[in-house]
Every structure is written in structure tokens, then in C-alpha cells.
C-alpha positions in Angstrom: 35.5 -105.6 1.8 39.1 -106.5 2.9 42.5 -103.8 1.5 45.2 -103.9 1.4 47.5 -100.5 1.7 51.3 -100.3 1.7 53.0 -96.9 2.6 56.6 -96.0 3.3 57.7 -92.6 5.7 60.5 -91.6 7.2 61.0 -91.2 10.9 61.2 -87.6 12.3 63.7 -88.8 14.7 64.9 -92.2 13.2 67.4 -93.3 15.8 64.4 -93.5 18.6 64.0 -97.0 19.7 61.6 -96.0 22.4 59.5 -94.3 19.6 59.1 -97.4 17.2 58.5 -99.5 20.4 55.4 -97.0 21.6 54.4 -97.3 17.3 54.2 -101.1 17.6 52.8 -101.4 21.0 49.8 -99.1 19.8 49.1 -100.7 17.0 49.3 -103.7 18.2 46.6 -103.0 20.4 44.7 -100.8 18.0 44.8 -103.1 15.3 43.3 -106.0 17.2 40.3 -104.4 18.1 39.8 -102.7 14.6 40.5 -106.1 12.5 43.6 -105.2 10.9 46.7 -107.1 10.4 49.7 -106.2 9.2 53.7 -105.9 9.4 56.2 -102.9 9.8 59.7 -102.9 8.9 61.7 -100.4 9.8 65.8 -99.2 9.2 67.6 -96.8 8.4 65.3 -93.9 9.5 62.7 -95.2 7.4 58.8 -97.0 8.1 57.4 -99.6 5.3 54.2 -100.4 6.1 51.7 -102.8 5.0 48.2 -102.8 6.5 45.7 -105.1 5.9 42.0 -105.0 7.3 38.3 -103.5 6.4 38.6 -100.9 3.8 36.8 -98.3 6.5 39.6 -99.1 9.5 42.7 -99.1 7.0 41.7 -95.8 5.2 40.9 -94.0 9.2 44.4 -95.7 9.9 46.1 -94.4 7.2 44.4 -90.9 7.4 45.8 -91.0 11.6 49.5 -92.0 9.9 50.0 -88.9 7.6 49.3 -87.0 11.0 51.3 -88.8 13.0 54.1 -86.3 14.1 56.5 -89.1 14.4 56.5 -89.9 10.5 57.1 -87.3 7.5 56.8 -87.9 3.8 54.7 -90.5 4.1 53.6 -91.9 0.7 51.6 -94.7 -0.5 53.3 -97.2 -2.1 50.1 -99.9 -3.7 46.5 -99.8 -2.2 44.1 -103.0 -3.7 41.1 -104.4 -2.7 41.9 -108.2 -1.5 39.5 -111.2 -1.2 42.0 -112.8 1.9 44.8 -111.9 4.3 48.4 -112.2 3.3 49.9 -111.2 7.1 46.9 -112.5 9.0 49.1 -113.7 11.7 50.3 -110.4 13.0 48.4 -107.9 14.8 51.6 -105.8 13.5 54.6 -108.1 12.4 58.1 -106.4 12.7 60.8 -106.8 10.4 64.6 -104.9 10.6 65.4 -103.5 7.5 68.8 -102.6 8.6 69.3 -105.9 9.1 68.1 -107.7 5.6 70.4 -110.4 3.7 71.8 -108.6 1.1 71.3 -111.5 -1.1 67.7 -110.9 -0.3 67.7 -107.3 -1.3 69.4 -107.3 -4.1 66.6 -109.8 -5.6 64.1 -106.6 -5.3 66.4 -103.7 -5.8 69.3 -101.9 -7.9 71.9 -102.0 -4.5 72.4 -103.5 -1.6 70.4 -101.3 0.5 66.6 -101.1 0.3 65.2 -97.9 -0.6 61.5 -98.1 -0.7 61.4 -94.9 -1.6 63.0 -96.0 -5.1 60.9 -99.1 -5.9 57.4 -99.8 -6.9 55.3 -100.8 -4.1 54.7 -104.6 -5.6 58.4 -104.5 -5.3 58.2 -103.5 -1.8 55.3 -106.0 -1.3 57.2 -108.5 -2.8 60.2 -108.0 -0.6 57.5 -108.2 2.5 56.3 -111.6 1.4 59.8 -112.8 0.9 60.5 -112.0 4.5 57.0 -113.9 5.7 58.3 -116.7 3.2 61.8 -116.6 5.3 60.5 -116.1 8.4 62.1 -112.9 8.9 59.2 -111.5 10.7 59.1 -111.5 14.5 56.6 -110.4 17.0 53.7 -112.4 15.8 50.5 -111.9 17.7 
């Protein structure tokens, strides 16, 4: 059975590039072997995550993320059960949030800055598919 889970967290030390690197490079490896897929977008001190995969791997994913000493207040955002993929293309898609149209954001949120934190998570979904839609998403593998 195929999930979906989105989460958002906040970095414990949010200006570490060589930290989200060693995030994506693990996951990227992880994931493949483990049949997930998914993006993470990050800005502003702050993960948004969506994972996609068996419901088994993405819960033991999940379960490793709110231990990860590299993220605090993680929350989940929207958990369903899906019958197919919407970010099958990325072993673990990366998206800037920092870096977002504003035109864009404002279409999913109340200013110009997204706060995941402050939307629902089909908002935040939303906003996700958007950036697929856009092709706003790099490191597809």
C-alpha cells in the first residue's frame, strides 16, 4: 500500500549548507533502495517534506526524522494512503524556499513568505505540486 506523508521541521542549525547537502545525499541513497520518492524544500531555517513510498518504509523514515538531531519541531503536516506517485521522479527532489516567486506564494498563503508552519498541509502540498507543475524542482534522480 503506497502513502503519502508531509512534515515540516526546523533546522537546528539552519544556515548549514554542508548539513542539508549530507540530508539529501542520504536520502537520496536511502530512499532508492527503500522505494520512496519524494522532494524537500528548504529556506529560511525550515524542512518541508513530502515523502512518498510503502506505508512500512515512510512510517520507519518518519520515526528516524523526529530523531534526527539535525531537525526540531518536526510536525506532520497530511498523511493519506495513495493509489500512485505524485513525485515519482525524485529519489528526493529539492526545491529553495527562500527562493519562491512571490506571486507563487502568495496563491497558497496570507504573505509573501511561506510559513508552513501556518498553513494546512494540502496547502503546503499544493504549493509542492505547483513547484513540480513549474518545474521548480531540481535534482531529479
Amino acid at each position: 500500500m503506497l502513502v503519502r506523508l508531509l512534515y515540516v521541521s526546523r533546522a537546528v542549525e539552519p544556515d548549514s549548507t554542508d548539513a542539508i547537502q549530507a540530508i539529501l545525499s542520504a536520502a537520496r541513497q536511502h530512499n532508492l533502495h527503500n522505494g520512496i520518492t519524494g522532494i524537500l524544500c528548504y529556506g529560511g531555517g525550515v524542512f518541508v517534506q513530502a515523502i512518498e513510498g510503502g506505508r512500512s518504509a515512510v512510517n520507519r523514515l518518519y520515526n528516524h526524522i523526529i530523531e534526527d538531531p539535525r531537525h526540531k519541531d518536526v510536525e506532520l503536516l497530511h498523511y493519506e494512503e495513495i493509489t500512485e506517485r505524485r513525485f515519482g521522479g525524485w529519489t528526493m527532489g529539492q526545491v529553495n524556499l527562500s527562493k519562491l516567486n512571490t506571486s507563487i506564494v502568495l496563491k497558497y498563503s496570507e504573505k509573501p513568505e511561506f510559513d508552513p508552519y501556518s498553513v494546512s498541509g494540502k496547502v503546503s502540498l499544493a504549493l509542492l505540486e505547483e513547484l513540480m507543475a513549474t518545474a521548480s524542482i531540481i535534482g531529479r534522480a
